[in-house]
C-alpha positions in Angstrom: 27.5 47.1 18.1 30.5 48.0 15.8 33.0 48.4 18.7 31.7 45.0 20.3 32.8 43.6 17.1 35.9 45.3 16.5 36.7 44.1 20.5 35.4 40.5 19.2 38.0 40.7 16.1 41.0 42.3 18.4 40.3 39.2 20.9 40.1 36.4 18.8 43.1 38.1 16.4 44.9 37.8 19.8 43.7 33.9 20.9 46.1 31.5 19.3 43.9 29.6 17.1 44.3 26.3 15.5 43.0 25.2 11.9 40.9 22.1 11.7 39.3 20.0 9.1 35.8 18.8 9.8 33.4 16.8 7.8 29.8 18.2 7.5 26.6 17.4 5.8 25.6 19.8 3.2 22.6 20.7 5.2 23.9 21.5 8.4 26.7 24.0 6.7 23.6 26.0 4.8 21.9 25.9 8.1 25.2 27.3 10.5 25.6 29.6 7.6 22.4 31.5 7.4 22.5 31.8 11.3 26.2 32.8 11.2 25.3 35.7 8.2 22.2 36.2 10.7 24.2 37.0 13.6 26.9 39.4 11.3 29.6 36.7 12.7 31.8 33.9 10.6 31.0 30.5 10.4 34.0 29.3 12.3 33.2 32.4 15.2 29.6 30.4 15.4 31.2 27.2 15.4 33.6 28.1 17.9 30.9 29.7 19.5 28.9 26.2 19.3 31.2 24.3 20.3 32.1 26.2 24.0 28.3 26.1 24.7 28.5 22.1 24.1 31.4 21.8 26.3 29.9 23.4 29.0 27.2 21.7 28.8 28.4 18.6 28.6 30.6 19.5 32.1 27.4 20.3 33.7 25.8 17.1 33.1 28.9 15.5 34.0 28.5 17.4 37.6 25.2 16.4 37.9 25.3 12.9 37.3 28.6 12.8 39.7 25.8 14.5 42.5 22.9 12.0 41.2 25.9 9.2 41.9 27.0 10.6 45.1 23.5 10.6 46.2 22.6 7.1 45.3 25.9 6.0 47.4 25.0 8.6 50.6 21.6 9.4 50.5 20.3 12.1 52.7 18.6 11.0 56.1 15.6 11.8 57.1 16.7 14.8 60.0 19.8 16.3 57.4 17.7 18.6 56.4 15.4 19.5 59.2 17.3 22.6 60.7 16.3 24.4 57.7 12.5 23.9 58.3 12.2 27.1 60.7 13.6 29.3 57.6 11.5 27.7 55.3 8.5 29.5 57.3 7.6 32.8 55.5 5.2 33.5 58.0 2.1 33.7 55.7 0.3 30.8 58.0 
């Protein structure tokens, strides 16, 4: 765990890092806090941390409503699918 962290450290030391100022409630601080001393990590690695998660999240809902959209304009017809139905037999029948 120690040289996972030291790697962790050596990275971000190496990632050109911008400070920013953020405004919190109390609450959520104490809570991000306790799970960053938790997790043996800063509160700006879990926020960082956070905040990647969010964003890639955020860009997979994007994709998804993009295919829901597509969809809507171009839905499938009835036979687009139908070559697959001989693979779909596992042969338990």
């Amino acid at each position: 765990m120690l040289i996972i962290i030291v790697i962790k450290i050596i990275i971000d030391w190496r990632i050109p890092m911008r400070t920013v100022q953020m405004t919190l409630d109390d609450d959520l601080v104490k809570k991000v806090d306790e799970i960053a001393g938790e997790l043996q990590t800063t509160r700006s690695a879990f926020t960082r941390a956070a905040l990647q998660e969010a964003i890639s999240r955020f860009k997979v809902r994007h994709l998804e409503q993009k295919h829901r959209k597509g969809y809507k304009a171009h839905p499938a017809n009835r036979d687009e699918f139908s070559v697959w139905e001989k693979e779909q037999n596992w042969g338990d029948e």
